[in-house]
Backbone bond lengths (Angstrom), bond angles and torsions (degrees), N, CA, C in turn:
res aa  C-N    CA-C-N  psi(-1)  N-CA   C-N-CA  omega(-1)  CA-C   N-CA-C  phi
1 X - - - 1.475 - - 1.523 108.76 -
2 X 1.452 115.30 132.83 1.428 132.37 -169.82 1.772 103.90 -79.09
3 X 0.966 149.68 100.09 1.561 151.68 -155.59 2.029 98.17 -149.50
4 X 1.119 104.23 152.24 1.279 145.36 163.26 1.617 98.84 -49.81
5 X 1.114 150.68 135.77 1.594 128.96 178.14 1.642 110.89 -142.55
6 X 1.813 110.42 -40.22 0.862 104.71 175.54 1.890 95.38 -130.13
7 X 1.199 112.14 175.74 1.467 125.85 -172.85 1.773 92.69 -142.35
8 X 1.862 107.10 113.41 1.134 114.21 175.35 1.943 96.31 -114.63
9 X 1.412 124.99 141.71 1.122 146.50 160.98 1.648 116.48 -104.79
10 X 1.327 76.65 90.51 1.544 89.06 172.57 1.741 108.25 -95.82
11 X 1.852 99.40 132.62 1.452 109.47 -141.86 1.408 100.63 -150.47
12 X 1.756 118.05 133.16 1.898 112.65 175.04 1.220 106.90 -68.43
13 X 1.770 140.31 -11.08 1.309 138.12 126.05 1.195 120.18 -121.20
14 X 1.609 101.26 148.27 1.175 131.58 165.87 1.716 121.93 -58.62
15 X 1.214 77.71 -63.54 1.469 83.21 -160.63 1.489 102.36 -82.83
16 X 1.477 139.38 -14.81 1.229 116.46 169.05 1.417 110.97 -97.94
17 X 1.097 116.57 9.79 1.617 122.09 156.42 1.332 120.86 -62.33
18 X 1.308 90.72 -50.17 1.589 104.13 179.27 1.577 106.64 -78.55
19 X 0.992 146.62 -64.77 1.738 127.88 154.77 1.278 125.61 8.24
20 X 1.812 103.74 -78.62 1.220 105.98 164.61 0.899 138.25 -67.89
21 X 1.674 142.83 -18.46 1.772 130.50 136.62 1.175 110.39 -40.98
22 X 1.305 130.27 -63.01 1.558 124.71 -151.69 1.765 96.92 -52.44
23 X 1.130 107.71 -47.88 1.432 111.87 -178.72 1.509 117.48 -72.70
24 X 1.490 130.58 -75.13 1.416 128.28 162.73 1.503 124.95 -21.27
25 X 1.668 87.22 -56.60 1.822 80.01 -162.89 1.519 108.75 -119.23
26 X 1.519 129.86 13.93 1.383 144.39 165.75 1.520 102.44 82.76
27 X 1.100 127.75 38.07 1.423 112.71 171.43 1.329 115.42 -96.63
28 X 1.559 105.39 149.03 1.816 115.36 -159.39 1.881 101.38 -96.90
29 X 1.169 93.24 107.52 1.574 105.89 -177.81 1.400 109.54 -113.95
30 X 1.635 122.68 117.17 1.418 119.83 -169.60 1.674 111.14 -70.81
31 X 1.194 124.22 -165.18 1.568 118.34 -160.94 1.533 108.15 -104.16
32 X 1.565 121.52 91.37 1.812 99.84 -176.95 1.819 67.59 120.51
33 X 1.109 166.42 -67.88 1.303 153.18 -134.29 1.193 130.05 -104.12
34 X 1.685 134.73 145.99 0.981 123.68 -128.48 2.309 91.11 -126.05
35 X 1.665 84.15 -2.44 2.001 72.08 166.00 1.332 96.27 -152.80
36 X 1.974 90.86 161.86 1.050 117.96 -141.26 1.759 91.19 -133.11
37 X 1.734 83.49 156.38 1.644 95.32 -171.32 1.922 88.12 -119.77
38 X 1.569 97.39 165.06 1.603 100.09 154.52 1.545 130.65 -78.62
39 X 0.780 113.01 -19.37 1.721 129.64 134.14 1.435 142.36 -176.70
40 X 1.764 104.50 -163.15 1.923 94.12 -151.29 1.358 110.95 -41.89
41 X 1.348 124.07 -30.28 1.644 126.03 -148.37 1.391 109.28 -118.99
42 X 1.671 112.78 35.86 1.299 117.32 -157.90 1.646 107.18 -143.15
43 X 0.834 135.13 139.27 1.529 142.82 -171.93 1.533 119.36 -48.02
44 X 0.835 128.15 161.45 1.662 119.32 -170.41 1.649 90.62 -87.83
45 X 1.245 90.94 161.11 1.652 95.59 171.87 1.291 116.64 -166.20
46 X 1.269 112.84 19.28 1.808 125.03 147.98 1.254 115.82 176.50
47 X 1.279 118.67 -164.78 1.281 149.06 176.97 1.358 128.31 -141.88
48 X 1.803 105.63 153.48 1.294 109.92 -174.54 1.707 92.39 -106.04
49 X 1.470 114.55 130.47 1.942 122.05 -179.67 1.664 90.55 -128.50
50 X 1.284 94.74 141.06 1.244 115.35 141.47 1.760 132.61 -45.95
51 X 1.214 131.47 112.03 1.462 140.38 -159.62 1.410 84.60 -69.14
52 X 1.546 109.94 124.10 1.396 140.43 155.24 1.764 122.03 -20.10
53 X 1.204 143.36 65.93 1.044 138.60 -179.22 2.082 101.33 -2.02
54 X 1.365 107.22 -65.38 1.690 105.81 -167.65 1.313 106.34 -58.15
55 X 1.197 131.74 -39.29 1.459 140.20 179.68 1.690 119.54 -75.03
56 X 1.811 112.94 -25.10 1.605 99.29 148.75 1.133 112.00 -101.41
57 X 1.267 143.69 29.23 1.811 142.22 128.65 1.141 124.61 -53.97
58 X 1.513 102.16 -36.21 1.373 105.48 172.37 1.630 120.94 -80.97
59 X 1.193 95.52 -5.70 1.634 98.94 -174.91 1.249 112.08 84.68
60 X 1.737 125.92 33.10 1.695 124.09 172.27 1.929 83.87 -84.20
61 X 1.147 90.73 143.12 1.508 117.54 164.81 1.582 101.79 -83.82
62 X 1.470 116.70 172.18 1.593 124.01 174.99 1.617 102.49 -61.52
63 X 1.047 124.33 147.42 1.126 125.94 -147.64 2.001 111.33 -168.01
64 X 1.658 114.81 114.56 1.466 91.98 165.66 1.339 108.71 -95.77
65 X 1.476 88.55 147.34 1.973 119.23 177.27 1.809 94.73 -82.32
66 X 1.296 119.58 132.27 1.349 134.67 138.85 1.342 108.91 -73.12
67 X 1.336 110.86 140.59 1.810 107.12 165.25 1.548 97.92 -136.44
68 X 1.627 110.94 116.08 1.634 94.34 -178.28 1.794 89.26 -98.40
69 X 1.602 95.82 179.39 1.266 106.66 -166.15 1.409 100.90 -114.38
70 X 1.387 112.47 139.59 1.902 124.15 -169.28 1.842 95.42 -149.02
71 X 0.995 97.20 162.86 1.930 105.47 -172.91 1.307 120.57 -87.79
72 X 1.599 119.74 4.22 1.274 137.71 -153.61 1.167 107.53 -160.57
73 X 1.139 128.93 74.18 2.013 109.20 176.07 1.211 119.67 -64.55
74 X 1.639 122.81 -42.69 1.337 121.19 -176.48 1.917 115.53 -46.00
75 X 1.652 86.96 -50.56 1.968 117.71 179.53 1.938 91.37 -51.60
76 X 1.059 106.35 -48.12 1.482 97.09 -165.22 1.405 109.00 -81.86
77 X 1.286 130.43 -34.15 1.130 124.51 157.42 1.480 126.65 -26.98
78 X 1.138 115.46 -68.69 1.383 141.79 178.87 1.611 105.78 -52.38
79 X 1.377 121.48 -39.42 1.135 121.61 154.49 1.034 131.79 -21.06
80 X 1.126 101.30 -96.80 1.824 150.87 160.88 1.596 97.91 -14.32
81 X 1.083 102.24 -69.21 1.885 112.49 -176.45 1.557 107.70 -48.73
82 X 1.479 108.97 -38.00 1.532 101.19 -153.69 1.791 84.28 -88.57
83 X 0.980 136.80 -27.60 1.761 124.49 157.98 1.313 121.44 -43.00
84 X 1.678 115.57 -42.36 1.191 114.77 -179.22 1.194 125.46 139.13
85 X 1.564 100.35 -11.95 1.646 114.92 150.80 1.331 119.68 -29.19
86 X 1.949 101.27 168.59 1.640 104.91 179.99 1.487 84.23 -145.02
87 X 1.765 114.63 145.76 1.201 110.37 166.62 1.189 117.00 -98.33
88 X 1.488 133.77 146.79 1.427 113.18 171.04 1.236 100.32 -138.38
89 X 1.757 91.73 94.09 1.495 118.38 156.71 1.623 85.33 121.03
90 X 2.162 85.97 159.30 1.487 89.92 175.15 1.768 126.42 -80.96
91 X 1.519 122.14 170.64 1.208 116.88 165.54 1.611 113.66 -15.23
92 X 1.321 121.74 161.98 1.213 116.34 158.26 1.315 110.80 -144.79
93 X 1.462 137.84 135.65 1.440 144.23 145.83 1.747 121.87 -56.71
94 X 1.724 107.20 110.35 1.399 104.35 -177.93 1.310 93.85 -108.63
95 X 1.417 115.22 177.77 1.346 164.17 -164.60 1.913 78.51 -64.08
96 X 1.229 100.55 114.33 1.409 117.36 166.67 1.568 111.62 94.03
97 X 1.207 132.84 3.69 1.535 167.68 143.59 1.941 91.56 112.21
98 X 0.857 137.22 53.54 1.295 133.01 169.71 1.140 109.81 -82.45
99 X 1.657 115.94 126.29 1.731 111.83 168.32 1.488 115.28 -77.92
100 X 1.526 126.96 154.13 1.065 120.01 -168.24 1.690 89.45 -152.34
101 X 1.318 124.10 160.34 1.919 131.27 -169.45 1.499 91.75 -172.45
102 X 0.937 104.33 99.25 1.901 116.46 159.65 1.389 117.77 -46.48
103 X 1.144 170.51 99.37 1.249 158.10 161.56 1.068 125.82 -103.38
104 X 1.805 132.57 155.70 1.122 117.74 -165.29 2.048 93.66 -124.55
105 X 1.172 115.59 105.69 1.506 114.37 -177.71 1.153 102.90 -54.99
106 X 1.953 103.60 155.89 1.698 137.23 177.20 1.921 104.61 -32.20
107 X 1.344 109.27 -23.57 1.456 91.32 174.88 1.618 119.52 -136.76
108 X 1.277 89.41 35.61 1.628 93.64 158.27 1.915 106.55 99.82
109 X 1.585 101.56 16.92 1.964 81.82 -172.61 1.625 96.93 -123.71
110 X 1.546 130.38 129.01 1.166 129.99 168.95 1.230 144.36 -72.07
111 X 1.125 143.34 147.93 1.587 136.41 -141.84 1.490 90.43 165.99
112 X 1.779 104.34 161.41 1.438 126.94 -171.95 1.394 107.67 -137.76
113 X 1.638 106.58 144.04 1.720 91.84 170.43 1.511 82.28 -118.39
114 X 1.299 102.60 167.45 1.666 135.70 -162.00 1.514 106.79 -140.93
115 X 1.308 107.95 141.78 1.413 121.27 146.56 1.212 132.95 -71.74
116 X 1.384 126.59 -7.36 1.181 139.22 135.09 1.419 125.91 7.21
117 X 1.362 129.20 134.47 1.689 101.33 172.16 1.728 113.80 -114.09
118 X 1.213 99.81 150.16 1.447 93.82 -161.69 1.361 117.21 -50.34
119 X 1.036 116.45 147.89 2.006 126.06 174.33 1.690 98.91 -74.29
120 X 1.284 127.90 156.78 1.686 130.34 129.98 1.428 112.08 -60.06
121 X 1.514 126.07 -32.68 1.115 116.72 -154.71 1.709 107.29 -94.20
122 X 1.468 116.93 145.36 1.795 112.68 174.47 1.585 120.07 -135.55
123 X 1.015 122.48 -171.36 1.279 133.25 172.11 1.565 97.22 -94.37
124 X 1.785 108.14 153.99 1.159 124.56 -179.06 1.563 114.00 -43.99
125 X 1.212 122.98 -38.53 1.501 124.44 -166.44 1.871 101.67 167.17
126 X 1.310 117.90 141.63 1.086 140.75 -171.75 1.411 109.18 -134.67
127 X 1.422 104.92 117.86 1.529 132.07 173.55 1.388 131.09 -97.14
128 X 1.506 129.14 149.60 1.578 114.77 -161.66 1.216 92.23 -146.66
129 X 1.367 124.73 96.50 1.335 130.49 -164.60 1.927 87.69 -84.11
130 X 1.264 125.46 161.59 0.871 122.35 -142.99 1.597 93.05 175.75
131 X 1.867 99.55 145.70 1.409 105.96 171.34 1.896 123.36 -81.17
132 X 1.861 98.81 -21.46 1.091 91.71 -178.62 1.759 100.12 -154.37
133 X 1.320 109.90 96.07 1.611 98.07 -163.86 1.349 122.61 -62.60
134 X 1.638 124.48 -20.56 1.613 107.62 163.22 1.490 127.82 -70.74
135 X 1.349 136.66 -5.06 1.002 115.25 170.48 1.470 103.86 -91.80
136 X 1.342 119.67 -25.28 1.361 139.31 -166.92 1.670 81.15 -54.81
137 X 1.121 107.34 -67.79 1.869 122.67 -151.99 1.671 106.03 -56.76
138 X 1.651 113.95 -21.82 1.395 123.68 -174.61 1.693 97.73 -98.56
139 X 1.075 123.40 -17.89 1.708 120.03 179.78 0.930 100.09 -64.41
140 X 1.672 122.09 -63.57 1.609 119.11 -162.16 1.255 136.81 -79.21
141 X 2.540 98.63 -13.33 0.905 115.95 170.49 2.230 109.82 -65.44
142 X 0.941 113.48 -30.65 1.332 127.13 169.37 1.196 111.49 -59.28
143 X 1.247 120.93 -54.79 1.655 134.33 -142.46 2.014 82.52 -91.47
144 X 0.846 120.53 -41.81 1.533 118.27 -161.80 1.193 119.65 -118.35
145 X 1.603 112.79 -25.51 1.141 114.33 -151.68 2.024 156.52 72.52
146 X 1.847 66.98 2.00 1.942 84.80 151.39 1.031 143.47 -100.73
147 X 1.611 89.79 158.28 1.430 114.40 -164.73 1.782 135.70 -59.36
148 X 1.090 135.95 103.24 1.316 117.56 171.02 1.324 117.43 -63.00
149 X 1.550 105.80 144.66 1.937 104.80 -179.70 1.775 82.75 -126.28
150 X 1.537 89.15 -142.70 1.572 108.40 -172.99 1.565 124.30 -42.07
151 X 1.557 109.90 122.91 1.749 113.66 -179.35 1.240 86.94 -77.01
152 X 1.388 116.87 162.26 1.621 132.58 142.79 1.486 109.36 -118.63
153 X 1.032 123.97 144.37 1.645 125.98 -179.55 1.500 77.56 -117.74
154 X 1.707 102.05 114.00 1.894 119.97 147.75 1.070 125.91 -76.99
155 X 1.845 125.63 20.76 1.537 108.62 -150.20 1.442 144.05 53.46
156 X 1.378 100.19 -101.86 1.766 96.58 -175.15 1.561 92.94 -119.81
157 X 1.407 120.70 41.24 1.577 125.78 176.20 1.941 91.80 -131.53
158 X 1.059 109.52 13.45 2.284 116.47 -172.93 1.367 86.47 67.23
159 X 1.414 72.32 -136.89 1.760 106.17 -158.06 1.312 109.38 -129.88
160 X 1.492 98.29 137.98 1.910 111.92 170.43 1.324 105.37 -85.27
161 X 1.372 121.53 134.71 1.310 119.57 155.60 1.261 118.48 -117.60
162 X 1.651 123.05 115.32 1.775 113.76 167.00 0.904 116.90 -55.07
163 X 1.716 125.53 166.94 1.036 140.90 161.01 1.509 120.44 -143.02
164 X 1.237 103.98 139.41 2.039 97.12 160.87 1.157 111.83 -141.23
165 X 1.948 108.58 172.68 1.278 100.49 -157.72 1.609 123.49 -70.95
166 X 1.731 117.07 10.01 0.870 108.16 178.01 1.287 128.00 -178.11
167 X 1.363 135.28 136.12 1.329 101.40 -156.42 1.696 150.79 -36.67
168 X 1.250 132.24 139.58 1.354 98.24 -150.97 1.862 148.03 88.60
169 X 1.045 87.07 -38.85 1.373 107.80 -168.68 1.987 106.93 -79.26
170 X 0.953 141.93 177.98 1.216 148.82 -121.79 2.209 79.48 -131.36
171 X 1.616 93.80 140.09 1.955 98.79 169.66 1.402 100.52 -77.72
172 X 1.716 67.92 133.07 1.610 74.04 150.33 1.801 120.00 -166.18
173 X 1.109 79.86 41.42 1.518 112.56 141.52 1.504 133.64 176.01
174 X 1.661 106.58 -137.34 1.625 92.40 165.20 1.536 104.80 -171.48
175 X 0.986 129.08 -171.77 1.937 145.24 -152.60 1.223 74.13 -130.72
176 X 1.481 129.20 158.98 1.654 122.03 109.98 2.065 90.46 -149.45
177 X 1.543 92.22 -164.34 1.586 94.47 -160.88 1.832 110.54 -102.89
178 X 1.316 107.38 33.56 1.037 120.00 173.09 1.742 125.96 -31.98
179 X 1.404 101.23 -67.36 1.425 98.96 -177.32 1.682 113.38 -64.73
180 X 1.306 129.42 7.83 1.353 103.96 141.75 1.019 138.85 -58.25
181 X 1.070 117.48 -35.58 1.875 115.98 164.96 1.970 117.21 -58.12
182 X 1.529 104.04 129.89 0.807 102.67 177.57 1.468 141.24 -42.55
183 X 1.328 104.33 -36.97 1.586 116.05 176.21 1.319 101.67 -71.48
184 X 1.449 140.57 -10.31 1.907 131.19 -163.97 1.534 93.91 -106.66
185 X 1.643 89.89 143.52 1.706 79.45 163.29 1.347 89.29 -117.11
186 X 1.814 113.33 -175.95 1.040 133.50 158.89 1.338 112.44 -49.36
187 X 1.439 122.74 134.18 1.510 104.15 171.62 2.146 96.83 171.99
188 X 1.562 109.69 149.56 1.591 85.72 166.01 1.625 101.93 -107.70
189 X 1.482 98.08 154.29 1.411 112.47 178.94 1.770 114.92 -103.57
190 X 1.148 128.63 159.78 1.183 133.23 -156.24 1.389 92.81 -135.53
191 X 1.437 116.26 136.41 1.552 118.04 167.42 1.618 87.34 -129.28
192 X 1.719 87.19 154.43 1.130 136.25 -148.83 1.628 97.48 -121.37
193 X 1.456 120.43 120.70 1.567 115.40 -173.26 1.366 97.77 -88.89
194 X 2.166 119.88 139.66 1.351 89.41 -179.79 1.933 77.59 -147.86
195 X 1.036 124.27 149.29 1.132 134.19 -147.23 1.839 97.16 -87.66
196 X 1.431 114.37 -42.07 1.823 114.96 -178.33 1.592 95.09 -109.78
197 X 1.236 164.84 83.74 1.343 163.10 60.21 2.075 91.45 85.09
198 X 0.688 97.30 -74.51 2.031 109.84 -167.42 1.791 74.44 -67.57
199 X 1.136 120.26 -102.21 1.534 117.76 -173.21 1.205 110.19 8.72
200 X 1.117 99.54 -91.18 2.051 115.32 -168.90 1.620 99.67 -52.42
201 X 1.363 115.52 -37.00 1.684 100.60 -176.72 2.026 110.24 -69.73
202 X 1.001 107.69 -30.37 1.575 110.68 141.31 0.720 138.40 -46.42
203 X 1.214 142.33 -68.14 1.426 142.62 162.78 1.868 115.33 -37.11
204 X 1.504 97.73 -48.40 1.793 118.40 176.45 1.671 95.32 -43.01
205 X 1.535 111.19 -51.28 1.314 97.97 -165.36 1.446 129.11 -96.46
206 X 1.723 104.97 -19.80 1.415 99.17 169.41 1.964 105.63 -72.55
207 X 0.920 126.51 -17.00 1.690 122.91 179.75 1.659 100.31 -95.74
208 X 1.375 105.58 46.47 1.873 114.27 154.45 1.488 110.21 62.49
209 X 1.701 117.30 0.45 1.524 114.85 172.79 1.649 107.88 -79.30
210 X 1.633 109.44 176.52 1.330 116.57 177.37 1.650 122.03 -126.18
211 X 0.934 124.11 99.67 1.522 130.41 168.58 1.945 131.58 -67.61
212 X 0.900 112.15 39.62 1.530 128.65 -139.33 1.818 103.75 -44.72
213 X 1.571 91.85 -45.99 1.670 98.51 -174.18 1.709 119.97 -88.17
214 X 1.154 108.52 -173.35 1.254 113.60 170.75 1.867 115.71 -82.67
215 X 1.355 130.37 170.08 1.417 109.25 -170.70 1.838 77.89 -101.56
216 X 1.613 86.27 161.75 1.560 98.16 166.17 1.312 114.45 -133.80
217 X 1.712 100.57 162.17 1.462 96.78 -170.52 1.685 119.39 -108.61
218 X 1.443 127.51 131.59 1.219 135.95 -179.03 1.165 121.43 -44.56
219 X 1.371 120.50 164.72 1.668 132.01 163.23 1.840 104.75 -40.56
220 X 1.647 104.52 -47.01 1.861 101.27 -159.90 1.940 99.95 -92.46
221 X 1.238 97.26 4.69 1.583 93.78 176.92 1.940 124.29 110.76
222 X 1.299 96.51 -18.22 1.834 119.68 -170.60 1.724 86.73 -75.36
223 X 1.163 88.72 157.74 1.641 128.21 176.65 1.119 118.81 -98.31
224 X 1.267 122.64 135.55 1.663 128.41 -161.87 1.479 98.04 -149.37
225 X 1.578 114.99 143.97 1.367 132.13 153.87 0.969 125.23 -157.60
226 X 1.357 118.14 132.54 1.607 120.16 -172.81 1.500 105.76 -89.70
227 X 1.559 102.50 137.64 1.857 102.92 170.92 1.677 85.92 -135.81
228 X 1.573 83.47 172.89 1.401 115.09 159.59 1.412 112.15 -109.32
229 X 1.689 105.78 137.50 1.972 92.77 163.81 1.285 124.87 -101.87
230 X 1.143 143.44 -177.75 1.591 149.53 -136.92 1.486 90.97 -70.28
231 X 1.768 144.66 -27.86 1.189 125.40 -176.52 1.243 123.10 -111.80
232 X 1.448 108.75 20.26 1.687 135.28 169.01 1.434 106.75 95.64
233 X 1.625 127.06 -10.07 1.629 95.11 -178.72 1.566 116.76 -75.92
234 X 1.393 99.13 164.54 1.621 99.87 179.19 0.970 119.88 -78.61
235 X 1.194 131.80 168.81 1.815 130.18 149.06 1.567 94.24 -160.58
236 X 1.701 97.72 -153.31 1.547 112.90 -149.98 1.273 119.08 -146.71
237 X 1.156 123.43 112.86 1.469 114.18 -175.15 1.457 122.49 -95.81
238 X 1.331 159.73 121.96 1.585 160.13 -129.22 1.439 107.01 -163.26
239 X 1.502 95.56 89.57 1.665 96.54 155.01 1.699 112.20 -102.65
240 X 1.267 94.98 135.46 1.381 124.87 172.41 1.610 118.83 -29.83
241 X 1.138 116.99 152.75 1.335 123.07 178.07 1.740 114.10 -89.90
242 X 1.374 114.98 122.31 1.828 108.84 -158.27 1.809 93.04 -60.01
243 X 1.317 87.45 129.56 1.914 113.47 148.15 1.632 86.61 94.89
């Protein structure tokens, strides 16, 4: 199964990136170490890196990397491209021999596949703001083999489309057509499970992050708000729907 596995934050710091999660958004980061689990007794599930010299040439801002996990990176590469992908940069060998390939999908949003092996464990829900979520929603259904679930029609905001990793299988996230609006870019967003919603958007802001909008509430009832933290990447904050 094609899944999300690790979450890298690539950041102009490290280490006060990581500060401000441990604090904002409760993630358990050991002392001297650079990844972090959702907690003590729980699997790692990323890292805080330093942003790529080639990637702020290009003008990527701090930014989190998705890396889903596939059995072949090179094989998936090659994939990926012939949809309409772009790679930027070659394969890479990490720390524990994991392959890793940055890519930037057919409509503009970045992500990595890995040799990695998939986790059980995830983030609350993952979003793919996007210029046009049905073709978006048929790329990855190709590229991975996920599932579309529930449309939402936003009106004059498109359409949401769920997804999971597989047919059947439980959302856990969604497409919609966000980056048409001028202020969105292309990009996927990551929410972050956080138990008080107003709380944590406090915390977001006294530790130099930005919460600009109001939070809104989903189809199943949970609480959502998008911030930025102190070195501009985005993410997502997701409190639960009561009971």
């Amino acid at each position: 199964m094609h899944t999300f596995c690790w979450y890298e934050l690539r950041t102009t710091d490290p280490a006060a990136a990581r500060a401000f999660y441990v604090d904002a958004v409760g993630l358990v980061v050991a002392a001297g170490d650079a990844r972090w689990r959702l907690r003590s007794d729980g699997p790692e599930l990323g890292e805080f890196a330093t942003l790529p010299a080639q990637a702020a040439a290009r003008g990527a801002p701090a930014h989190w990397l998705g890396h889903v996990a596939v059995a072949d990176v090179p094989a998936a590469v090659q994939r990926f491209v012939a949809l309409g992908a772009s790679p930027l940069g070659p394969v890479q060998t990490r720390p524990g021999g994991h392959l890793v390939a940055a890519l930037r999908d057919p409509l503009g949003a970045v992500l990595a596949v890995t040799s990695r092996p998939a986790t059980p464990a995830k983030l609350a829900w993952c979003d793919l703001h996007t210029r046009d979520s049905a073709p978006a929603a048929a790329i990855y259904a190709s590229m991975f083999g996920w599932a579309s679930g529930p449309s939402h029609d936003l009106g004059p905001l498109g359409t949401y489309r769920e997804f999971a990793w597989q047919p059947g299988g439980p959302g856990v996230g969604g497409m919609s057509d966000a980056a048409r609006r001028p202020e969105v870019h292309t990009h996927w967003l990551y929410h972050f499970a956080v138990a008080d919603l107003d709380a944590a958007l406090e915390r977001v802001r006294s530790g130099g992050g930005r919460a600009p909008g109001e939070p809104m509430r989903t189809p199943d009832g949970a609480r959502v708000a998008a911030c930025e933290d102190p070195q501009g990447a985005a993410f997502a904050l997701h409190e639960a729907a009561p009971g």
